[in-house]
NUTIMAR-969352 format. One record per atom (N, C-alpha, C): x, y, z; residue in three letters. Coordinates in steps of 0.02 Angstrom, whole numbers, padded with zeros to 5 digits, always signed. Layout:
XYZAla;...
***
This chain:
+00702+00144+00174Unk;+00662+00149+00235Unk;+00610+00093+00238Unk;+00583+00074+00180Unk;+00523+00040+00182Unk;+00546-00020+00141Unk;+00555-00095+00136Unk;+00565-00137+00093Unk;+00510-00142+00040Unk;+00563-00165-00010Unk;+00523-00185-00058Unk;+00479-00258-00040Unk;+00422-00271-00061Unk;+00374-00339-00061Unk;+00400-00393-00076Unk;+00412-00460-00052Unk;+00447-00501-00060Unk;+00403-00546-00124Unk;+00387-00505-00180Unk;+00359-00562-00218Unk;+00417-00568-00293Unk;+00470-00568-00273Unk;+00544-00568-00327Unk;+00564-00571-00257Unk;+00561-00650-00233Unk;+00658-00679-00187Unk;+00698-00676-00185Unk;+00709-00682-00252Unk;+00790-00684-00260Unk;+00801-00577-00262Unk;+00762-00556-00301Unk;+00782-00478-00286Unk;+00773-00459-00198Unk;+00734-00473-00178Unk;+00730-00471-00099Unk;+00778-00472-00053Unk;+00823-00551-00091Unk;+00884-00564-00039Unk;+00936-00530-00065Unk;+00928-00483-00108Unk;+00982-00445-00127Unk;+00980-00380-00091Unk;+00904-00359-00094Unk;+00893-00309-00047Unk;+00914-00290+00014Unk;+00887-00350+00046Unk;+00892-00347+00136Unk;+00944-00370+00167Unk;+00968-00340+00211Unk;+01034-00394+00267Unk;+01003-00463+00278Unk;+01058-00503+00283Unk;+01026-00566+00307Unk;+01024-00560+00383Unk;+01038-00513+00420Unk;+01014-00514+00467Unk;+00963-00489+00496Unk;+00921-00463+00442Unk;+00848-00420+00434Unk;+00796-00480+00464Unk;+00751-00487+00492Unk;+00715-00497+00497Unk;+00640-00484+00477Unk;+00629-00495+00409Unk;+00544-00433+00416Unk;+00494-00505+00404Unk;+00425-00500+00431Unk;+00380-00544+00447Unk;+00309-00503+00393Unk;+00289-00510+00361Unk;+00258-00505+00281Unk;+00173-00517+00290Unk;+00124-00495+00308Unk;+00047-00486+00278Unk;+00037-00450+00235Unk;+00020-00481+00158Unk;-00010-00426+00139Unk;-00045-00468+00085Unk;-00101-00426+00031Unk;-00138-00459-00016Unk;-00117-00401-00077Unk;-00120-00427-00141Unk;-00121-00397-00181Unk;-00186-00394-00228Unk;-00187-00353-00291Unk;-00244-00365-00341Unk;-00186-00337-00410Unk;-00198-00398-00458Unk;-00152-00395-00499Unk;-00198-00379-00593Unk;-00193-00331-00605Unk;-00226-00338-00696Unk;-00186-00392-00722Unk;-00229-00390-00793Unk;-00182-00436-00808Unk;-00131-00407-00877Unk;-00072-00466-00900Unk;-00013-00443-00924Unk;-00055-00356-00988Unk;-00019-00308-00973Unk;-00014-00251-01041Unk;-00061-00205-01005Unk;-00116-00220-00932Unk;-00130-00162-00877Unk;-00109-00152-00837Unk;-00097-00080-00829Unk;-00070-00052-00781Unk;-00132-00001-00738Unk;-00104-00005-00658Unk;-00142+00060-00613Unk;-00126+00120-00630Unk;-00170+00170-00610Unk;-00196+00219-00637Unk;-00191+00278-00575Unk;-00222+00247-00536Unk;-00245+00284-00466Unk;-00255+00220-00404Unk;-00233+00245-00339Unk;-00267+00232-00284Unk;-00286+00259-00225Unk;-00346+00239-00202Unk;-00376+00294-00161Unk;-00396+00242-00109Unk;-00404+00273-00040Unk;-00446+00265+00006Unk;-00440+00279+00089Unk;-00489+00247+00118Unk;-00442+00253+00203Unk;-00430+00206+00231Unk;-00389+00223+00291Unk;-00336+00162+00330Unk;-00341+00186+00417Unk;-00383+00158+00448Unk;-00384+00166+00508Unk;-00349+00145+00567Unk;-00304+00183+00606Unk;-00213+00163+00640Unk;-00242+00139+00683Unk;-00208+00074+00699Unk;-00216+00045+00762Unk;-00202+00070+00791Unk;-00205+00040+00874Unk;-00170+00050+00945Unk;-00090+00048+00942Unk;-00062+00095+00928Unk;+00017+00055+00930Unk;+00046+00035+01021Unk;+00077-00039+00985Unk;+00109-00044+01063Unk;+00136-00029+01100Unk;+00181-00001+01052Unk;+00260+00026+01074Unk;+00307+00069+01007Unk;+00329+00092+00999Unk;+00404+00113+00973Unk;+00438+00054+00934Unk;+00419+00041+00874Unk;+00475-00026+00850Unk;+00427-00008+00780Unk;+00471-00039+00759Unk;+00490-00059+00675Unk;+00409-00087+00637Unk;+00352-00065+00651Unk;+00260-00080+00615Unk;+00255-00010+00555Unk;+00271-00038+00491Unk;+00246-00018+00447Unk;+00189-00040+00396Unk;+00135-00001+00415Unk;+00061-00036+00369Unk;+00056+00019+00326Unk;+00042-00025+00256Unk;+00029+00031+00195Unk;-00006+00001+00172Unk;-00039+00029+00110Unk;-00072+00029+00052Unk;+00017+00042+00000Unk;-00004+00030-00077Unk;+00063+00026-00115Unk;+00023-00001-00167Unk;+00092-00013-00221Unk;+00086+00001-00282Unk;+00158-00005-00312Unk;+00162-00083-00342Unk;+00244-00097-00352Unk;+00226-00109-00447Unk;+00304-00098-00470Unk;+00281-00083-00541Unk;+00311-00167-00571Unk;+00303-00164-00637Unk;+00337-00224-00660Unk;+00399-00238-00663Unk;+00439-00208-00650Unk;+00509-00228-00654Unk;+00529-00232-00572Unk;+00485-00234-00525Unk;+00500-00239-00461Unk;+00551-00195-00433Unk;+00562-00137-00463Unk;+00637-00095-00442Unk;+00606-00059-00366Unk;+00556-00081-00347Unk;+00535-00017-00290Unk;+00466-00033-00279Unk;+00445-00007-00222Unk;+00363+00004-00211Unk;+00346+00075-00196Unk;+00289+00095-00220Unk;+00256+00173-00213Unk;+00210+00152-00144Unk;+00213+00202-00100Unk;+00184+00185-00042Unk;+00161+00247-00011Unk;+00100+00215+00050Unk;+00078+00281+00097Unk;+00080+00248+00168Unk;+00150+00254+00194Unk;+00143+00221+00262Unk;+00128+00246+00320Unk;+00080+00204+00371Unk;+00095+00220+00442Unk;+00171+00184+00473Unk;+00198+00216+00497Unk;+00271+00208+00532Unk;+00277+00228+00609Unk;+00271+00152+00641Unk;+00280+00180+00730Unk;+00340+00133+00763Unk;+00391+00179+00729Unk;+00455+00195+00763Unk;+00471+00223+00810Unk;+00410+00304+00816Unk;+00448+00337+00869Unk;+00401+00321+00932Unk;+00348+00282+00918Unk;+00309+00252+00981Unk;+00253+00310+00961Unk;+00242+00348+00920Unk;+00183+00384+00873Unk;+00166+00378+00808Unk;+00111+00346+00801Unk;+00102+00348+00705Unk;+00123+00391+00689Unk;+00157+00387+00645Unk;+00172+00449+00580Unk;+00150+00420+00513Unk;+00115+00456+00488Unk;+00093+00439+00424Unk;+00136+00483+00353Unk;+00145+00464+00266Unk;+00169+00475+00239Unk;+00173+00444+00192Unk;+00209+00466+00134Unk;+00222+00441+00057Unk;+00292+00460+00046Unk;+00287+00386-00009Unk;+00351+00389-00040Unk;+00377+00351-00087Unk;+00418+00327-00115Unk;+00447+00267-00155Unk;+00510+00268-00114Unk;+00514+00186-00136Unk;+00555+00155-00071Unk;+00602+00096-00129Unk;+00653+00088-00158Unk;+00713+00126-00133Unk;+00749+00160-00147Unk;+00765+00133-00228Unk;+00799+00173-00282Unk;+00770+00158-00345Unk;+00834+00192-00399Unk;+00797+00171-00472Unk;+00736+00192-00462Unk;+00719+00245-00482Unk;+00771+00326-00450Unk;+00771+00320-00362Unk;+00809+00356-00341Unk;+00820+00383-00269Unk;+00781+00460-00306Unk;+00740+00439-00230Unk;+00693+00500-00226Unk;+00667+00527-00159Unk;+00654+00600-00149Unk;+00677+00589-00053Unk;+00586+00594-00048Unk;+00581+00568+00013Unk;+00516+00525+00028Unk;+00475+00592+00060Unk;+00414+00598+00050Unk;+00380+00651+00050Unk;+00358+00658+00131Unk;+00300+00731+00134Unk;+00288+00732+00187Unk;+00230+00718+00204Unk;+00235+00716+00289Unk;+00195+00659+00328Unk;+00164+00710+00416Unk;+00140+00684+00428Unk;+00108+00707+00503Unk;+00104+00641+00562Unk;+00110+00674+00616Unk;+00090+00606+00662Unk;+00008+00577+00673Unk;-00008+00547+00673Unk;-00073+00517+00679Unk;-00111+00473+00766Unk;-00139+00503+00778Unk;-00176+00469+00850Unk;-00199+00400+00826Unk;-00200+00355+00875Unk;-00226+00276+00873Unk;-00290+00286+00879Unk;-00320+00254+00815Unk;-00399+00255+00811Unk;-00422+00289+00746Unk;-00377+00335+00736Unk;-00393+00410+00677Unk;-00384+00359+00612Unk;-00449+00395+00567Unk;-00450+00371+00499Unk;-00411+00425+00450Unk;-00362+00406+00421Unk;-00323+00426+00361Unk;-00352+00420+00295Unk;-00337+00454+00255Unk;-00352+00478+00184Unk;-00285+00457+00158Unk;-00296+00430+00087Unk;-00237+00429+00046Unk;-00277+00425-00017Unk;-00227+00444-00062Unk;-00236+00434-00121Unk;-00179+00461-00191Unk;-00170+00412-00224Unk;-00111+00421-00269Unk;-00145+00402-00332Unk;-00115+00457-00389Unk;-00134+00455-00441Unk;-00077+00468-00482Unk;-00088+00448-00547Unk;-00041+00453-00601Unk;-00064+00519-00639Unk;-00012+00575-00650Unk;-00028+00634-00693Unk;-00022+00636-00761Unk;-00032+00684-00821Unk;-00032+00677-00883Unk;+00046+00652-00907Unk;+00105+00675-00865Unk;+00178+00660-00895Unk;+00209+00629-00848Unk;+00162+00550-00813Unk;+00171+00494-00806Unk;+00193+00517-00742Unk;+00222+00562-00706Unk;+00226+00565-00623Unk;+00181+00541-00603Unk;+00179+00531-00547Unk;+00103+00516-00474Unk;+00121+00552-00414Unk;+00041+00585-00400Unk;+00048+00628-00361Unk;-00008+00596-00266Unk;+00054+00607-00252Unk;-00012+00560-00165Unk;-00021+00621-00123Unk;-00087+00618-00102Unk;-00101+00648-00031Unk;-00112+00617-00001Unk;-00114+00640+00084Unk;-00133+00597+00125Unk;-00162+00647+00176Unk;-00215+00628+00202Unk;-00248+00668+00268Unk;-00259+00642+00316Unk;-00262+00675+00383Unk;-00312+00659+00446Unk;-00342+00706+00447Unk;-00442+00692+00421Unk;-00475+00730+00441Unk;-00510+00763+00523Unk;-00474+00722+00549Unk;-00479+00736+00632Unk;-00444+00806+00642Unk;-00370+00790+00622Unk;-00320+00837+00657Unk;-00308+00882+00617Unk;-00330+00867+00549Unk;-00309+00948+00503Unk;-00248+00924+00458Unk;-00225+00863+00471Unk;-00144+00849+00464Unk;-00143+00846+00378Unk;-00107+00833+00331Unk;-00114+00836+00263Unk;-00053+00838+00226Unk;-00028+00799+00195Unk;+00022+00823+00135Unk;+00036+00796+00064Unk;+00062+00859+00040Unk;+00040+00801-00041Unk;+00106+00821-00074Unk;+00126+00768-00104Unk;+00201+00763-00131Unk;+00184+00723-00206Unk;+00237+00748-00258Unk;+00220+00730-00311Unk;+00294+00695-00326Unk;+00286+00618-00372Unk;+00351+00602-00379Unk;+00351+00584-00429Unk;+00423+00584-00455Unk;+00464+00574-00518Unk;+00450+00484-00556Unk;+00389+00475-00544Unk;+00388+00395-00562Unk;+00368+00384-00638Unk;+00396+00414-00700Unk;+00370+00400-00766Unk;+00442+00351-00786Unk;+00399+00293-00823Unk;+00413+00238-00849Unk;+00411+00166-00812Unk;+00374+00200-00756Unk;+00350+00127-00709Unk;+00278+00109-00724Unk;+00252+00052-00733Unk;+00215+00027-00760Unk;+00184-00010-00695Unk;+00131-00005-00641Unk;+00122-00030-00604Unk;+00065-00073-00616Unk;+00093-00147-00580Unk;+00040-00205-00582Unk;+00019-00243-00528Unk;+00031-00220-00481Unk;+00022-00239-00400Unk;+00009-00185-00371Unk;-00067-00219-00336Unk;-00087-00161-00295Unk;-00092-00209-00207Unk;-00051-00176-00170Unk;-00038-00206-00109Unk;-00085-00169-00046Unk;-00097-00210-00002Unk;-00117-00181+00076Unk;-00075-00213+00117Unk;-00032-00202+00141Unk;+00019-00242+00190Unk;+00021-00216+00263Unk;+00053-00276+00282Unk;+00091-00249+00370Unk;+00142-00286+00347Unk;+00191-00217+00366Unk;+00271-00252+00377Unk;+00306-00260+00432Unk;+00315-00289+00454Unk;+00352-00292+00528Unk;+00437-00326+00545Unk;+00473-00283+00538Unk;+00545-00283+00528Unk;+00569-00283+00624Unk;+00534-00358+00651Unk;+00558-00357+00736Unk;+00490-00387+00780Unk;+00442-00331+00775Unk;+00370-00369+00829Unk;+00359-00397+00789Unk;+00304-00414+00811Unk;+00236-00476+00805Unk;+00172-00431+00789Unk;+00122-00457+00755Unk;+00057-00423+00750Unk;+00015-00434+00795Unk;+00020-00392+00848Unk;-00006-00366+00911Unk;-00055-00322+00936Unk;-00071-00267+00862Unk;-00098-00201+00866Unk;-00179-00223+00845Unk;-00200-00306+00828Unk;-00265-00313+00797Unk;-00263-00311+00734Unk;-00329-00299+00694Unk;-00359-00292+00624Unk;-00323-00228+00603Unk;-00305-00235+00524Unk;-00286-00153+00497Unk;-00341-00145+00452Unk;-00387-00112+00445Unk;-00443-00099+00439Unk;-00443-00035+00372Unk;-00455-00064+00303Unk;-00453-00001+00237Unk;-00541-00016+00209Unk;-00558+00058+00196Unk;-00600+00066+00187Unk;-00629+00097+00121Unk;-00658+00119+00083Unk;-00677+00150+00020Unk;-00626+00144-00023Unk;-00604+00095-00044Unk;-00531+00089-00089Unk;-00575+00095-00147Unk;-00542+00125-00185Unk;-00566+00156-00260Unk;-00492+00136-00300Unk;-00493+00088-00361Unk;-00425+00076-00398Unk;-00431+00076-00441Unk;-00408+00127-00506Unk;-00415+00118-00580Unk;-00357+00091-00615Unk;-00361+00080-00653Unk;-00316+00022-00718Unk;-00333+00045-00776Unk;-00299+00030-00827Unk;-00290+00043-00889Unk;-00335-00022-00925Unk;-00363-00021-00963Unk;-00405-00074-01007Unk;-00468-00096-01003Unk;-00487-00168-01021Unk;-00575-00200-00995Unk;-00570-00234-00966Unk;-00532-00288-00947Unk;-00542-00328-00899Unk;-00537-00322-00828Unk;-00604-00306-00817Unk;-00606-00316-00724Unk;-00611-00371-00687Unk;-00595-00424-00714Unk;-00578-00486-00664Unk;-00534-00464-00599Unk;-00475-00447-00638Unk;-00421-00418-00557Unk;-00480-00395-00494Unk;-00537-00368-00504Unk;-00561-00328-00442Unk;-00597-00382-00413Unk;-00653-00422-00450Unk;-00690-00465-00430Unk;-00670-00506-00395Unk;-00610-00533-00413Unk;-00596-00619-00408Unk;-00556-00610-00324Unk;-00527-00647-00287Unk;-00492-00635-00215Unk;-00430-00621-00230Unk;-00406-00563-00187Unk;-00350-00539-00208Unk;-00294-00605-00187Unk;-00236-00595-00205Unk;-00179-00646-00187Unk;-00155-00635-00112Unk;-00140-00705-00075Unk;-00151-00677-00004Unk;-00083-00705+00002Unk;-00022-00671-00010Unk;+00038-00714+00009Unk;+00057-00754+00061Unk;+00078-00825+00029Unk;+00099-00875+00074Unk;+00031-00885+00111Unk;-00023-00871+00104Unk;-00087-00895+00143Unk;-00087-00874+00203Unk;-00046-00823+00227Unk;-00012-00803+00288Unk;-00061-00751+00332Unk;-00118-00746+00288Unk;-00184-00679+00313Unk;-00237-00707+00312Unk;-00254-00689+00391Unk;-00337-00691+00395Unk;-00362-00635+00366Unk;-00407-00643+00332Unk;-00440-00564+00298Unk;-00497-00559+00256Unk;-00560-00501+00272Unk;-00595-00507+00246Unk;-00611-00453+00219Unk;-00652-00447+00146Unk;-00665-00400+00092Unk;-00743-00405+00074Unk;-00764-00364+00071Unk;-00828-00344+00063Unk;-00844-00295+00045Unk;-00902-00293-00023Unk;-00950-00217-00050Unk;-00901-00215-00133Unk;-00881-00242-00156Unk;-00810-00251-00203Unk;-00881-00265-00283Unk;-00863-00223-00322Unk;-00891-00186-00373Unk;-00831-00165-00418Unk;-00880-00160-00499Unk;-00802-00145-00538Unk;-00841-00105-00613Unk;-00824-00082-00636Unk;-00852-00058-00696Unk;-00800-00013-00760Unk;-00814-00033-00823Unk;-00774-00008-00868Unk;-00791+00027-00914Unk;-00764+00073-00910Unk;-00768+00160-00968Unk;-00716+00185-01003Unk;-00712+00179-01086Unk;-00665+00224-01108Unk;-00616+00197-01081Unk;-00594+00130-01072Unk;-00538+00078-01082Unk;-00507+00100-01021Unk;-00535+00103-00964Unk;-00533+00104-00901Unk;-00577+00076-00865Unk;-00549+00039-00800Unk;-00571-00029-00769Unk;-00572+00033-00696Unk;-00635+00032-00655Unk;-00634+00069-00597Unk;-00665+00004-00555Unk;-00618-00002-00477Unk;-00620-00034-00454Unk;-00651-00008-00386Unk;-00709-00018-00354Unk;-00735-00006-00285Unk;-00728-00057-00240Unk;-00702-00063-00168Unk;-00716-00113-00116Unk;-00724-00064-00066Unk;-00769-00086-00047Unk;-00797-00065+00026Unk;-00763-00070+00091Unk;-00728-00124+00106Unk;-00702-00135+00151Unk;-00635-00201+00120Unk;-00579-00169+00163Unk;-00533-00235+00178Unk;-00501-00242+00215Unk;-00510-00297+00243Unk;-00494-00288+00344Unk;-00428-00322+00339Unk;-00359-00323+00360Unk;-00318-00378+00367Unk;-00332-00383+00439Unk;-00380-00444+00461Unk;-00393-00479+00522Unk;-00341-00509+00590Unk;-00311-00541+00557Unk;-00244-00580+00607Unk;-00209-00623+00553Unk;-00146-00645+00585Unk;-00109-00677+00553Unk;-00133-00763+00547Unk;-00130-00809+00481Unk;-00184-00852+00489Unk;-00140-00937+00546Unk;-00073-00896+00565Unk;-00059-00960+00601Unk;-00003-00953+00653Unk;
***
């Protein structure tokens, strides 16, 4: 349903039809080699959708062996946000959790965490509408080292404005909090985007990561 992140090409073009079209914003924040994420949290405020077509914006969480991405997408296919979680694609096939539709404007809740016997468990809310669901998945022996905010767009153009995440909270395994401080990776230089309020602190060989805000602005060309 959802592609994997094009940062393994050559796995990519194995992935997708070549007659796929998908057009790629996104930034990552990477630990470094032997840390892994822990948790991610925060909110994601839905644009205006235009229309009915193929705009998937997430937050995610791809592991080291690139077999998949863990995700909480908005999806406006049916010409209504729908929001949701899941892992996307296989290695393991796993059926993708549940989701609610979301109004243009409404701020979403997410948050995915890793449990004691290595599953991760995501919720997601609209505190507007009551909407909510939390699905727990089969992800032990993935080791995640990319933490993504993307727009995927498999057809339009980025039309809908700024995607706008807010209180992101990210933990990791170890001491080094460079990953939080430093600018996340902005693939292909392809994003206007700005980050602000970004704080980091380490306890008991855990790295907790705060940003305040991270806007993906417009596309930079």
């Amino acid at each position: 349903m959802r592609s994997i992140i094009p940062s393994c090409i050559s796995l990519l073009g194995l992935l997708l039809p070549a007659a796929q079209a998908t057009t790629w914003y996104f930034v990552t924040f990477n630990p470094p080699s032997g840390e892994y994420f822990k948790s991610l949290s925060g909110d994601m405020v839905a644009p205006t959708l235009p229309s009915a077509a193929t705009y998937y914006l997430w937050p995610g969480l791809q592991p080291t062996d690139n077999s998949g991405v863990y995700q909480n997408v908005l999806d406006g296919r049916s010409g209504t946000w729908w929001f949701g979680s899941g892992w996307c694609c296989s290695n393991p096939s796993l059926a993708w959790g549940g989701g609610f539709n979301v109004a243009n404007g409404a701020t979403v809740t997410f948050s995915n965490v890793q449990q004691s016997d290595g599953s991760w468990t995501s919720t997601v809310t609209d505190p507007s509408s009551g909407g909510s669901a939390t699905n727990n998945f089969a992800l032990q022996g993935k080791n995640f080292n990319d933490g993504v905010f993307a727009i995927e767009l498999d057809g339009p153009s980025w039309d809908f404005g700024p995607l706008a995440f807010s209180n992101i909270v990210i933990t990791s395994t170890g001491t080094d909090a460079s990953w939080c401080t430093t600018k996340p990776n902005n693939y292909n230089s392809a994003t206007v985007y700005s980050i602000s309020g970004v704080s980091s602190s380490v306890k008991n060989n855990v790295v907790t990561c705060n940003i305040k805000s991270l806007i993906l602005e417009k596309p930079a060309s």
